[in-house]
PQR file of N, CA, C, O and H, with PARSE charges and radii, in Angstrom:
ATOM      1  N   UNK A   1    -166.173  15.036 103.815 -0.4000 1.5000
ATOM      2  CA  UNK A   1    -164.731  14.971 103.906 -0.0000 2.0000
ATOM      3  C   UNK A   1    -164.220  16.294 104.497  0.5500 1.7000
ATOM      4  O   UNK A   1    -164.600  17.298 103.894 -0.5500 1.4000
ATOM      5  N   UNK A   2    -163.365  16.497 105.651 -0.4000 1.5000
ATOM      6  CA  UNK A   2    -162.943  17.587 106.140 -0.0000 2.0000
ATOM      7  C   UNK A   2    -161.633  17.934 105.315  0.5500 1.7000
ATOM      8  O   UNK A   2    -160.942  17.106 104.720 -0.5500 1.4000
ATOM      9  H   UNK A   2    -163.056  15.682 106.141  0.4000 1.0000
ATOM     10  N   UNK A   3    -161.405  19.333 105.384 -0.4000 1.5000
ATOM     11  CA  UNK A   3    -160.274  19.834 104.772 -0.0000 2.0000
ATOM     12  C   UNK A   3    -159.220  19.294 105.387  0.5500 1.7000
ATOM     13  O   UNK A   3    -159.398  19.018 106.573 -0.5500 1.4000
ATOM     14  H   UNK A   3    -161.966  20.005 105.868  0.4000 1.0000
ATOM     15  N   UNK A   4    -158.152  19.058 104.917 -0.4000 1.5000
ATOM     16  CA  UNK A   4    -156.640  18.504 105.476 -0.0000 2.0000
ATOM     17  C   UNK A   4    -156.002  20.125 105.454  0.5500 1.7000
ATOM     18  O   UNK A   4    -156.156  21.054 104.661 -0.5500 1.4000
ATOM     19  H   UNK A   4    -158.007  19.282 103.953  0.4000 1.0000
ATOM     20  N   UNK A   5    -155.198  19.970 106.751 -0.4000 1.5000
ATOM     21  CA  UNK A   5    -154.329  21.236 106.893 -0.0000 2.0000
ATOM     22  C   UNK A   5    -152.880  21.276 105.724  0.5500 1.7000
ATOM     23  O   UNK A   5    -152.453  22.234 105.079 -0.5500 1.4000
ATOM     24  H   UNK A   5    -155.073  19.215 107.395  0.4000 1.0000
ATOM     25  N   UNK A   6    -152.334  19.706 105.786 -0.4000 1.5000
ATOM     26  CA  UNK A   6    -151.434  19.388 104.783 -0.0000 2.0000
ATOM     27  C   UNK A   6    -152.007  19.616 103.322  0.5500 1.7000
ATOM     28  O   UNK A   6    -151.586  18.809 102.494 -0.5500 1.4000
ATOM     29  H   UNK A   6    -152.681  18.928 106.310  0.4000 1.0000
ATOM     30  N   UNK A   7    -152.839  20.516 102.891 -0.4000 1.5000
ATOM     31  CA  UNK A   7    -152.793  20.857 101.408 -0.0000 2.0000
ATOM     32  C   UNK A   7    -153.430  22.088 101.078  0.5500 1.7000
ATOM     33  O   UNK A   7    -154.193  22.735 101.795 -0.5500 1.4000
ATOM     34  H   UNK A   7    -153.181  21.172 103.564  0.4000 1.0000
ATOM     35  N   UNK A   8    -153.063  22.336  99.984 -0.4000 1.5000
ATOM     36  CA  UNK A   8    -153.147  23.853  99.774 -0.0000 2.0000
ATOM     37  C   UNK A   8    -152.293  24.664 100.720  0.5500 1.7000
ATOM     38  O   UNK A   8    -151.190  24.312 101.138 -0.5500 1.4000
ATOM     39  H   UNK A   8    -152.443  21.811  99.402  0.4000 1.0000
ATOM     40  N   UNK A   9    -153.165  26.220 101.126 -0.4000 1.5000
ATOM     41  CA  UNK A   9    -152.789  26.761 101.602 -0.0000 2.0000
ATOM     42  C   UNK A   9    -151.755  26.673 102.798  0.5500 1.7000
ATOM     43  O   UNK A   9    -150.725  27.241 103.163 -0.5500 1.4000
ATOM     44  H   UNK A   9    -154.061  26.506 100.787  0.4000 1.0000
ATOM     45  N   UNK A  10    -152.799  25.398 103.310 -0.4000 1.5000
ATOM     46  CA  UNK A  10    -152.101  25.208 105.095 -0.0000 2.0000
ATOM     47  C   UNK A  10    -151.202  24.670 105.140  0.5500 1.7000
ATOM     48  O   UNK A  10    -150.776  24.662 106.295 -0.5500 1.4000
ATOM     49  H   UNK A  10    -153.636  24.937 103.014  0.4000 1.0000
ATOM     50  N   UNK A  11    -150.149  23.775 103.977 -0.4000 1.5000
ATOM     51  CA  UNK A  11    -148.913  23.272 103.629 -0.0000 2.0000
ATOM     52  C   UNK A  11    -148.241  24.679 103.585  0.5500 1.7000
ATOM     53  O   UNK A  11    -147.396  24.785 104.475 -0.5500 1.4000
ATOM     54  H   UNK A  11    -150.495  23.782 103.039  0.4000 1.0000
ATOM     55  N   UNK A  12    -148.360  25.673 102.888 -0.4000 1.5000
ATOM     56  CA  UNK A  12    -147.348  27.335 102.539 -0.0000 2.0000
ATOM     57  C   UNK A  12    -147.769  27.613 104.028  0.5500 1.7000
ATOM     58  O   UNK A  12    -146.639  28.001 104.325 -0.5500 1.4000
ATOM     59  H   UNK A  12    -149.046  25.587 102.165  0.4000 1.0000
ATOM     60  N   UNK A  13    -148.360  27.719 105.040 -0.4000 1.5000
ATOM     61  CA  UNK A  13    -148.614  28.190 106.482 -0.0000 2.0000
ATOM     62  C   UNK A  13    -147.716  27.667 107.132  0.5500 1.7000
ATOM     63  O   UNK A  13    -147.067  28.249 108.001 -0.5500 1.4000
ATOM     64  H   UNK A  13    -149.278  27.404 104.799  0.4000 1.0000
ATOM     65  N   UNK A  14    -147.520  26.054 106.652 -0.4000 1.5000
ATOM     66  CA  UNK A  14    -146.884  25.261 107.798 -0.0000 2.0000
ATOM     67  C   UNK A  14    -145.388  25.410 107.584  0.5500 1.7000
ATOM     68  O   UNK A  14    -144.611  25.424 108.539 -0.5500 1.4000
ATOM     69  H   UNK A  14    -148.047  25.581 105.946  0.4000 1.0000
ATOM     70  N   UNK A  15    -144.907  25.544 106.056 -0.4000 1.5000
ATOM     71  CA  UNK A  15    -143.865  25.954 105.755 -0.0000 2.0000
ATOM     72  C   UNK A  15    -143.083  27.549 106.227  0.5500 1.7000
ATOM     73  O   UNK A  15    -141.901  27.824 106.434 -0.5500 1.4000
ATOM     74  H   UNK A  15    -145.538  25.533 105.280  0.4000 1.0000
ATOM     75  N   UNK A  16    -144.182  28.283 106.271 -0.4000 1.5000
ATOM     76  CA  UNK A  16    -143.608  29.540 106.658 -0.0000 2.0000
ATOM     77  C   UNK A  16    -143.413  29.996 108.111  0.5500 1.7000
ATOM     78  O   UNK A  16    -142.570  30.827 108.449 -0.5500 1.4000
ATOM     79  H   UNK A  16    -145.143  28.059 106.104  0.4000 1.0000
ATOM     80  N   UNK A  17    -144.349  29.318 109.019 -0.4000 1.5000
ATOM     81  CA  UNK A  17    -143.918  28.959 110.282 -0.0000 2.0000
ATOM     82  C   UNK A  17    -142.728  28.142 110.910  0.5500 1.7000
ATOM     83  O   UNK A  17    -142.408  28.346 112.082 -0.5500 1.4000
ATOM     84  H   UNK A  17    -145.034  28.642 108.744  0.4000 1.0000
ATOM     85  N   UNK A  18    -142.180  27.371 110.258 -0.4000 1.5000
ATOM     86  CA  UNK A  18    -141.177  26.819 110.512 -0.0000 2.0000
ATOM     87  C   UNK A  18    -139.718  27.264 109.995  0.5500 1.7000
ATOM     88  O   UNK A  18    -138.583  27.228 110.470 -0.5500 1.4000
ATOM     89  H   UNK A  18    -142.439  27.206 109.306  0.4000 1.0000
ATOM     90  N   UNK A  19    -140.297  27.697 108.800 -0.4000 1.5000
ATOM     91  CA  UNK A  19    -138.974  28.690 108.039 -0.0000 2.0000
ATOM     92  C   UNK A  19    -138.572  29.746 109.234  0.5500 1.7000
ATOM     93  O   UNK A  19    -137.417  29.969 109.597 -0.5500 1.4000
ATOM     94  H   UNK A  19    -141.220  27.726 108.414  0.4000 1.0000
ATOM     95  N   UNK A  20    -139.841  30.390 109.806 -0.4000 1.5000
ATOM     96  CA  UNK A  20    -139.632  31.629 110.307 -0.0000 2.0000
ATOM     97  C   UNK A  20    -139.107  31.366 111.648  0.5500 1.7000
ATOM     98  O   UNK A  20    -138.493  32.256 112.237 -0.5500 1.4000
ATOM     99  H   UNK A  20    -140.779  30.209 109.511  0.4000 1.0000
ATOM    100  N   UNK A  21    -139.348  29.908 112.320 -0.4000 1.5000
ATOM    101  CA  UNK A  21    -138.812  29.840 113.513 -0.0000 2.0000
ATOM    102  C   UNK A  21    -137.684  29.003 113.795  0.5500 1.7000
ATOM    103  O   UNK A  21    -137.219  28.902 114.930 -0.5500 1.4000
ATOM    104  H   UNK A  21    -139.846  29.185 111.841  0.4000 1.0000
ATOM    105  N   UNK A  22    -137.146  28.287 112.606 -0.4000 1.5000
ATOM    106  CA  UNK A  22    -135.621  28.153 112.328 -0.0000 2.0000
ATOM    107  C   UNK A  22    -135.057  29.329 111.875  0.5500 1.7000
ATOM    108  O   UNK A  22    -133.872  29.131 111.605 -0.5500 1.4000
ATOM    109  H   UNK A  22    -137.524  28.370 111.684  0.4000 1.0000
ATOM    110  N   UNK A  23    -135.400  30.464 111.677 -0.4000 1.5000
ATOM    111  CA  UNK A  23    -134.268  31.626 111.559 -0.0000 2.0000
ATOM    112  C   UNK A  23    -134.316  32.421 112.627  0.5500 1.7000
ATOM    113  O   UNK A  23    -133.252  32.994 112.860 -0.5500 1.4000
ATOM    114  H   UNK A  23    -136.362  30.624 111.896  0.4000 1.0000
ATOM    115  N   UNK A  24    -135.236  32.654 113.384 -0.4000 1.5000
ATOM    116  CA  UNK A  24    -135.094  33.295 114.501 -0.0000 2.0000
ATOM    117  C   UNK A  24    -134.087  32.233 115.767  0.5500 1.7000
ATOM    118  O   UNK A  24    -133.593  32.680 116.801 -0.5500 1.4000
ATOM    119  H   UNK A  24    -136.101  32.188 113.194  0.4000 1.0000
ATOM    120  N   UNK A  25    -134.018  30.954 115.340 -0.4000 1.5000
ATOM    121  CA  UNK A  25    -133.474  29.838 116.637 -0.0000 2.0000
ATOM    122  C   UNK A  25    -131.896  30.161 116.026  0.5500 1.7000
ATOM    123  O   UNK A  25    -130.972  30.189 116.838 -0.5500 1.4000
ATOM    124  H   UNK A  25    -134.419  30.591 114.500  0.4000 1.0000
ATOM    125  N   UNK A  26    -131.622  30.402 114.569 -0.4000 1.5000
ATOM    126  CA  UNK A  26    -130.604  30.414 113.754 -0.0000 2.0000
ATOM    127  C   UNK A  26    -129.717  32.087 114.304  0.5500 1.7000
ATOM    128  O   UNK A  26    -128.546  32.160 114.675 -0.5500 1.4000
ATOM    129  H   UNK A  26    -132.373  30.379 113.909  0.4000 1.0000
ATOM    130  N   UNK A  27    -130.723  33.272 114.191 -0.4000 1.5000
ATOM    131  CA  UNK A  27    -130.246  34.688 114.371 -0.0000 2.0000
ATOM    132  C   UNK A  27    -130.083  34.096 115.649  0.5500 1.7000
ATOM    133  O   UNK A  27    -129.032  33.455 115.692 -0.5500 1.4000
ATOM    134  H   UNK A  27    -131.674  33.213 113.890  0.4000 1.0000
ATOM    135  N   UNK A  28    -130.859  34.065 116.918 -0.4000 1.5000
ATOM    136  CA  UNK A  28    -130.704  34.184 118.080 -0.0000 2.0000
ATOM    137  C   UNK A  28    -128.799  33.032 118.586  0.5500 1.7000
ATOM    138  O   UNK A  28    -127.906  33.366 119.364 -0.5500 1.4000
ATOM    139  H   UNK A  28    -131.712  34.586 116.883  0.4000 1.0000
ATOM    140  N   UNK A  29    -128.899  31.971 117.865 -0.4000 1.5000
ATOM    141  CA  UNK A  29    -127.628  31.041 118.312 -0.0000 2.0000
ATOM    142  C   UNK A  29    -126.764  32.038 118.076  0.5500 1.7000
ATOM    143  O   UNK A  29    -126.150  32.577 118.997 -0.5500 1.4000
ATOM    144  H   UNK A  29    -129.625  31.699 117.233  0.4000 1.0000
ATOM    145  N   UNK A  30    -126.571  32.534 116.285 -0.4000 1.5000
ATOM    146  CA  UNK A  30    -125.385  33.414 116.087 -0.0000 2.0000
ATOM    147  C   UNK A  30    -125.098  34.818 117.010  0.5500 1.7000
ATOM    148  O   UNK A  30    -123.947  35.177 117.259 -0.5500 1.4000
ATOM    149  H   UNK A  30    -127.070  32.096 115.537  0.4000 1.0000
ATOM    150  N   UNK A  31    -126.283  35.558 117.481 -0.4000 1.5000
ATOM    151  CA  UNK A  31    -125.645  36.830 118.588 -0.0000 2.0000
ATOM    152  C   UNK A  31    -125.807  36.237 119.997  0.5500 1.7000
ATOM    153  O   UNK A  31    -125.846  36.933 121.012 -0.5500 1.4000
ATOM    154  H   UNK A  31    -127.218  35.267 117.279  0.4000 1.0000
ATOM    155  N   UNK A  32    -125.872  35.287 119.985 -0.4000 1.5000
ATOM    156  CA  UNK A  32    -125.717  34.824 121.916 -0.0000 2.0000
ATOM    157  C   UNK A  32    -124.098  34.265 121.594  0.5500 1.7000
ATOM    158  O   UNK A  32    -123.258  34.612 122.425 -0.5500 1.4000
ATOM    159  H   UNK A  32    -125.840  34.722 119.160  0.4000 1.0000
ATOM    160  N   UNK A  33    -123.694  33.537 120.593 -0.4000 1.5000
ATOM    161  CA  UNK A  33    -122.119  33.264 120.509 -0.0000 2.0000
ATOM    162  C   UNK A  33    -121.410  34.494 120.515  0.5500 1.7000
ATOM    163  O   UNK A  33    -120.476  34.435 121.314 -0.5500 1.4000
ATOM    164  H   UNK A  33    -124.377  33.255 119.918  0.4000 1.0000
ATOM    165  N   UNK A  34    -121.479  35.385 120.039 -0.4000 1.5000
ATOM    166  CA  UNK A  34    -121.035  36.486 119.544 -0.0000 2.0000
ATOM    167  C   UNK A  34    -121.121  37.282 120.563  0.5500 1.7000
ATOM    168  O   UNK A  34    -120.605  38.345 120.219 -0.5500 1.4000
ATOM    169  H   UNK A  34    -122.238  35.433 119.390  0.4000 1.0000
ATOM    170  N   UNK A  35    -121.611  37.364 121.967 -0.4000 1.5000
ATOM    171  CA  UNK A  35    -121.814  38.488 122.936 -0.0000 2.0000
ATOM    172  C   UNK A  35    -120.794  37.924 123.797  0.5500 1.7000
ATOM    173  O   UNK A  35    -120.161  36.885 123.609 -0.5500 1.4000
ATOM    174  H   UNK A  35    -122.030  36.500 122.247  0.4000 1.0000
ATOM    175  N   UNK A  36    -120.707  38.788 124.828 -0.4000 1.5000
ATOM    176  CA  UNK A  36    -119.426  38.782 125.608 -0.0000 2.0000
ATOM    177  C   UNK A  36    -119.555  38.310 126.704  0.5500 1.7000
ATOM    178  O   UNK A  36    -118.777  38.567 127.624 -0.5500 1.4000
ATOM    179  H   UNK A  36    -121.221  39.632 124.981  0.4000 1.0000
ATOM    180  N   UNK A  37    -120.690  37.435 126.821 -0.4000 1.5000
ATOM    181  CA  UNK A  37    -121.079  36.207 127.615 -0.0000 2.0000
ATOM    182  C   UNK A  37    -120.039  35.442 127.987  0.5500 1.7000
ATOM    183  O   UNK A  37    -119.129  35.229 127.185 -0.5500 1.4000
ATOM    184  H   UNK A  37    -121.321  37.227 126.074  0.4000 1.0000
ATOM    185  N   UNK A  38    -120.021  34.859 129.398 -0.4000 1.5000
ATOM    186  CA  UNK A  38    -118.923  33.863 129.703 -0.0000 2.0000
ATOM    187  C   UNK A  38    -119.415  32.555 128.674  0.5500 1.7000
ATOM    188  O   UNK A  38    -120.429  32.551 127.976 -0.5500 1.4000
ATOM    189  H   UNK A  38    -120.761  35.031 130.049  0.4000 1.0000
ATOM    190  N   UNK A  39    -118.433  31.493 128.789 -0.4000 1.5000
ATOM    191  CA  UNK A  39    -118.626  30.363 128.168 -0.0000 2.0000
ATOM    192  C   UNK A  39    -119.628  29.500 128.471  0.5500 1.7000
ATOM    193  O   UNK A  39    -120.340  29.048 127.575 -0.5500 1.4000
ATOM    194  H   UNK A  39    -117.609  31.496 129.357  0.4000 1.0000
ATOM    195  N   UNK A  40    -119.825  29.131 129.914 -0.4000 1.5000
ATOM    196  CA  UNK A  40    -120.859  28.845 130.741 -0.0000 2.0000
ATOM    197  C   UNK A  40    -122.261  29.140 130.541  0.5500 1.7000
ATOM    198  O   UNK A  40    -123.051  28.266 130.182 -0.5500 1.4000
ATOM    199  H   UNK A  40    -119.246  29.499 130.642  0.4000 1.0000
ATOM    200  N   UNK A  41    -122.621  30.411 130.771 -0.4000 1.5000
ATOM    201  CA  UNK A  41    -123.488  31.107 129.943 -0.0000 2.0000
ATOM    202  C   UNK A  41    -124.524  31.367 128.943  0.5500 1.7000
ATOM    203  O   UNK A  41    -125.696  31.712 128.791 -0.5500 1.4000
ATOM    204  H   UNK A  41    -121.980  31.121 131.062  0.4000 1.0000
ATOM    205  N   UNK A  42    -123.064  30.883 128.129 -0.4000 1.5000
ATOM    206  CA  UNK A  42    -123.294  30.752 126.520 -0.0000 2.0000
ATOM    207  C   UNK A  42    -124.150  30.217 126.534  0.5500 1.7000
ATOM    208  O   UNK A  42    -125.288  30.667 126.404 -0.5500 1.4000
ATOM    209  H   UNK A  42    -122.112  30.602 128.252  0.4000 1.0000
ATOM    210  N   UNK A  43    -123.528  28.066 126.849 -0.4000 1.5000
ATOM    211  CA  UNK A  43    -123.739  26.879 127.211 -0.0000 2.0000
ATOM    212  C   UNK A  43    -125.160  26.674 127.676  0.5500 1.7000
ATOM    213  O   UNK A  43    -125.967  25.801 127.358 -0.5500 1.4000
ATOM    214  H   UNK A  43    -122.603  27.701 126.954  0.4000 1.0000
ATOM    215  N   UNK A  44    -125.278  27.777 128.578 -0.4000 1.5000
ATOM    216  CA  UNK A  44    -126.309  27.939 129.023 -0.0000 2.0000
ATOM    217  C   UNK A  44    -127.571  28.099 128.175  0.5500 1.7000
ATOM    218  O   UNK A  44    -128.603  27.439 128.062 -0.5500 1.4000
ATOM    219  H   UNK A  44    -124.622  28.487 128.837  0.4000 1.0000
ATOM    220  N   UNK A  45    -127.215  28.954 127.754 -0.4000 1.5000
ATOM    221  CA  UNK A  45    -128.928  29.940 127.168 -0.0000 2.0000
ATOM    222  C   UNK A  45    -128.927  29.220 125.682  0.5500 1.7000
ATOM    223  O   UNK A  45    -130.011  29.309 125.106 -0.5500 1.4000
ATOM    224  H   UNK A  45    -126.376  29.490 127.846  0.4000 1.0000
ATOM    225  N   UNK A  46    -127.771  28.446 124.890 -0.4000 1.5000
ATOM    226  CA  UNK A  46    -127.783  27.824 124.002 -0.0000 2.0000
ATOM    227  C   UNK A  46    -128.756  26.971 124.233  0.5500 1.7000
ATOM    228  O   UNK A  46    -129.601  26.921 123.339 -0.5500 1.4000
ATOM    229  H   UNK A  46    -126.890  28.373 125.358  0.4000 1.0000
ATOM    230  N   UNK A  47    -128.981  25.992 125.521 -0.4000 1.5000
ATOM    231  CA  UNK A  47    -129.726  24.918 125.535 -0.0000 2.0000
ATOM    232  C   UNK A  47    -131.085  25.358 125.781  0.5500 1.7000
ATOM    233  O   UNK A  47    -131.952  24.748 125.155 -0.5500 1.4000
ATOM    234  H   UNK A  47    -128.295  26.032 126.247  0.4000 1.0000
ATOM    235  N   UNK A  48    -131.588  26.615 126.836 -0.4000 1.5000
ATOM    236  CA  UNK A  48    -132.396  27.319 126.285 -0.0000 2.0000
ATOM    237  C   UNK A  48    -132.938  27.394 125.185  0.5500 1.7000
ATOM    238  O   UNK A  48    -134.027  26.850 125.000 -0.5500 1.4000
ATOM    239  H   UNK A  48    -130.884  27.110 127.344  0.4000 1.0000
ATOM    240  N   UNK A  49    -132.422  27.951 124.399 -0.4000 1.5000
ATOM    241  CA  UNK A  49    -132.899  28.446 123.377 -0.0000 2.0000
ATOM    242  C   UNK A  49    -133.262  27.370 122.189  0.5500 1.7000
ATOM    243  O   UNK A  49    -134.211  27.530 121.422 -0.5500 1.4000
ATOM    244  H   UNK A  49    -131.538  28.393 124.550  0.4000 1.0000
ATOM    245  N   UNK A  50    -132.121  25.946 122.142 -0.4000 1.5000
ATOM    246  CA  UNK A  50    -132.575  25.306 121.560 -0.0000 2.0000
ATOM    247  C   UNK A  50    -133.852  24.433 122.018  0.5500 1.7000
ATOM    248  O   UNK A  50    -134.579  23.963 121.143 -0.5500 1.4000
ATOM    249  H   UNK A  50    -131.350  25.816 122.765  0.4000 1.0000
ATOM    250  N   UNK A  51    -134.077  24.253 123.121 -0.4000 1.5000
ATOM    251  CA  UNK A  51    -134.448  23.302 123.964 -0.0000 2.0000
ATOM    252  C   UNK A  51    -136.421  23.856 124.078  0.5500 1.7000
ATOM    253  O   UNK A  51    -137.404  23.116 124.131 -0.5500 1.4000
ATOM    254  H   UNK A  51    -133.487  24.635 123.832  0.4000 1.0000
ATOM    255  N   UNK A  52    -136.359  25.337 124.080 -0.4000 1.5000
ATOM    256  CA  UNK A  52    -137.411  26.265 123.971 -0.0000 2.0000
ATOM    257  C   UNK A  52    -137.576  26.453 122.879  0.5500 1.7000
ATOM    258  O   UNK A  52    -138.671  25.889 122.885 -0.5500 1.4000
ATOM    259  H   UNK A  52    -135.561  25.938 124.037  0.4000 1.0000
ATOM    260  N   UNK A  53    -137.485  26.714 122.021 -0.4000 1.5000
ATOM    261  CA  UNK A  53    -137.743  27.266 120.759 -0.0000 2.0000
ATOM    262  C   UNK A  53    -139.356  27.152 120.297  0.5500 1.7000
ATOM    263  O   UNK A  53    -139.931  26.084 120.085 -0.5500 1.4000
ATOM    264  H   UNK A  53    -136.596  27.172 122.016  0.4000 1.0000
ATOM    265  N   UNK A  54    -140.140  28.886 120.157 -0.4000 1.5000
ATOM    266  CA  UNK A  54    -139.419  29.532 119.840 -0.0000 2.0000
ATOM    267  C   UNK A  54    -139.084  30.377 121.016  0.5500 1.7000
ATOM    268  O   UNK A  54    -138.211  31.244 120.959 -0.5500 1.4000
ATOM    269  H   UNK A  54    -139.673  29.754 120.329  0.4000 1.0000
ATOM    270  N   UNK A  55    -139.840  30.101 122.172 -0.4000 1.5000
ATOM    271  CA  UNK A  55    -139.429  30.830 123.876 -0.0000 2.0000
ATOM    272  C   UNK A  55    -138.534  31.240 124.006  0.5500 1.7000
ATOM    273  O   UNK A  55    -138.334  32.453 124.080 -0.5500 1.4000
ATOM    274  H   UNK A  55    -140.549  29.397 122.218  0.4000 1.0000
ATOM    275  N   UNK A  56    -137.562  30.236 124.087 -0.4000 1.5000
ATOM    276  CA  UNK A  56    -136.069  30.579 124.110 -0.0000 2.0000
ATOM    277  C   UNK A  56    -135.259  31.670 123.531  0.5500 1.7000
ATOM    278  O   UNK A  56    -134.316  32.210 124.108 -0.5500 1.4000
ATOM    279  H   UNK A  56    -137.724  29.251 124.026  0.4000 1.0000
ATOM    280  N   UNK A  57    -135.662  31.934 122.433 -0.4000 1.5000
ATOM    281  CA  UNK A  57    -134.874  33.113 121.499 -0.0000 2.0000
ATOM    282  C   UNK A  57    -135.240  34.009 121.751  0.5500 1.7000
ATOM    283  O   UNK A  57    -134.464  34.812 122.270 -0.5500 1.4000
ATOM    284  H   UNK A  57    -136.428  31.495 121.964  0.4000 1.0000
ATOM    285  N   UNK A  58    -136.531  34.355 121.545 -0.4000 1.5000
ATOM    286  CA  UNK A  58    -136.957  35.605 122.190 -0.0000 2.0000
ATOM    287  C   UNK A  58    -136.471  36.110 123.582  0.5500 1.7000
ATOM    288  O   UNK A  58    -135.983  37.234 123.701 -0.5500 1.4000
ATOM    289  H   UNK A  58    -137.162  33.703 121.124  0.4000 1.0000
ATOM    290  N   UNK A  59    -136.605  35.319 124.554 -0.4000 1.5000
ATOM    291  CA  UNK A  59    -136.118  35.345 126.124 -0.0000 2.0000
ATOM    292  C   UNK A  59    -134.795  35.794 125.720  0.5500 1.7000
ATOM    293  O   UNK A  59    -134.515  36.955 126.019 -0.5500 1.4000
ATOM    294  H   UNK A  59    -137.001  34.406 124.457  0.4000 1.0000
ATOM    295  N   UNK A  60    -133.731  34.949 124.960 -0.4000 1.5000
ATOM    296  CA  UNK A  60    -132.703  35.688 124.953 -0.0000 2.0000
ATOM    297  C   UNK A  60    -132.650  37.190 124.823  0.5500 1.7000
ATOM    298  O   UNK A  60    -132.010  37.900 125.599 -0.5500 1.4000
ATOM    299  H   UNK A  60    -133.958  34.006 124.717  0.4000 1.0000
ATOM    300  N   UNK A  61    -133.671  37.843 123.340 -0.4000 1.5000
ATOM    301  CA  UNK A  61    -133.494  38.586 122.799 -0.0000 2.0000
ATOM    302  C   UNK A  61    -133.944  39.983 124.061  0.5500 1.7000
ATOM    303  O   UNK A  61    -133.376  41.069 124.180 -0.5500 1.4000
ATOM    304  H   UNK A  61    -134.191  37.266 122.709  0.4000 1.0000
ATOM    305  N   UNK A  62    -135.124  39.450 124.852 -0.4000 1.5000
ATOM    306  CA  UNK A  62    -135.495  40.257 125.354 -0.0000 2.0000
ATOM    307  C   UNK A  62    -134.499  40.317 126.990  0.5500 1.7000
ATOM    308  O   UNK A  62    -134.571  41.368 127.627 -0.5500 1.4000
ATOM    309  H   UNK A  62    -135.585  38.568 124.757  0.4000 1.0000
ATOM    310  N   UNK A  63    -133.664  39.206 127.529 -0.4000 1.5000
ATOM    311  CA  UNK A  63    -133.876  38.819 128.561 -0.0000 2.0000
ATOM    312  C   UNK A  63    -131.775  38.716 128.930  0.5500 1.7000
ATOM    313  O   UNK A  63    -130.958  39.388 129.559 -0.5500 1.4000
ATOM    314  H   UNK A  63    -133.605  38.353 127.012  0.4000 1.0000
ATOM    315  N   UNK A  64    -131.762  37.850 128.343 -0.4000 1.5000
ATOM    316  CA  UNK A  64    -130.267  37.601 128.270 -0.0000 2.0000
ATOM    317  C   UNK A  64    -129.551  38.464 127.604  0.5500 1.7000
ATOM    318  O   UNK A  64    -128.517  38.866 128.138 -0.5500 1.4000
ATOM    319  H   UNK A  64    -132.426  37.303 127.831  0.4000 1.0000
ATOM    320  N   UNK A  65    -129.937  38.976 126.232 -0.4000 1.5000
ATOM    321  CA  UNK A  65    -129.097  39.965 125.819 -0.0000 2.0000
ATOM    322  C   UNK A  65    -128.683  41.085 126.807  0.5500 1.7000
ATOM    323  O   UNK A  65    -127.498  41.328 127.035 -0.5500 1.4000
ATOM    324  H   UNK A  65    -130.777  38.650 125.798  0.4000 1.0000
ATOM    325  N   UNK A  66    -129.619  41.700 127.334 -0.4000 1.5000
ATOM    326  CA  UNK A  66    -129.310  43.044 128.239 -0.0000 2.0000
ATOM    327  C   UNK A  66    -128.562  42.464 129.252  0.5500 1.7000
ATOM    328  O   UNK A  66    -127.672  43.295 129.436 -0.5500 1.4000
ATOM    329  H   UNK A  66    -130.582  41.502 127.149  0.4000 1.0000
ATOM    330  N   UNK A  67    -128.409  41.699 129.894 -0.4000 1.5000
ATOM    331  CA  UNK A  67    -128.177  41.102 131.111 -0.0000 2.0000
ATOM    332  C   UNK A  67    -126.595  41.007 130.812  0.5500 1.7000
ATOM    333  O   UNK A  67    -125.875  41.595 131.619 -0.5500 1.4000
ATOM    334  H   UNK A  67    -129.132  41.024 129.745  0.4000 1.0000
ATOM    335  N   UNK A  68    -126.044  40.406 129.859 -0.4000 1.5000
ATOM    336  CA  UNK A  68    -124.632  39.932 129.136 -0.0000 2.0000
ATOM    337  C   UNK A  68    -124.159  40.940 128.361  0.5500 1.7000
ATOM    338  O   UNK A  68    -123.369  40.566 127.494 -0.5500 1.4000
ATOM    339  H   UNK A  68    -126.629  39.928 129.203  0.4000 1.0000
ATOM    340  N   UNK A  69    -124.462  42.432 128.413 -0.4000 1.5000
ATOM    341  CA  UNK A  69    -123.751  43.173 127.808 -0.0000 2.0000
ATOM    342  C   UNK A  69    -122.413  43.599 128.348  0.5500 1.7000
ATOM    343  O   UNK A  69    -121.702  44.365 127.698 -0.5500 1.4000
ATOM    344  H   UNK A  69    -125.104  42.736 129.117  0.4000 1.0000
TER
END
């Protein structure tokens, strides 16, 4: 019988990976609204970011942020 990833440990793995990359999709939505980005923009890198995830956020973080200051 092979180990299942769904138990034990690899259930708290799978949970903490997803925790961790709904808050980074979560931080990244709230400071791309919040920057002084046109609306367009926004619109833009929103779908990015949701659409990528977790690519997207990071790219913002590294990529769009500087760009939209």
């Amino acid at each position: 019988m092979s180990p299942s990833i769904y138990s034990g440990s690899g259930l708290y793995f799978l949970a903490l990976v997803l925790l961790l990359s709904v808050s980074v999709l979560v931080w990244a939505l709230v400071d791309l609204w919040k920057s002084k980005a046109e609306q367009n923009t926004k619109l833009l890198w929103t779908l990015l970011v949701v659409m990528v995830n977790p690519i997207g956020a990071i790219l913002w973080f590294t990529v769009g942020k500087k760009a939209n200051k």
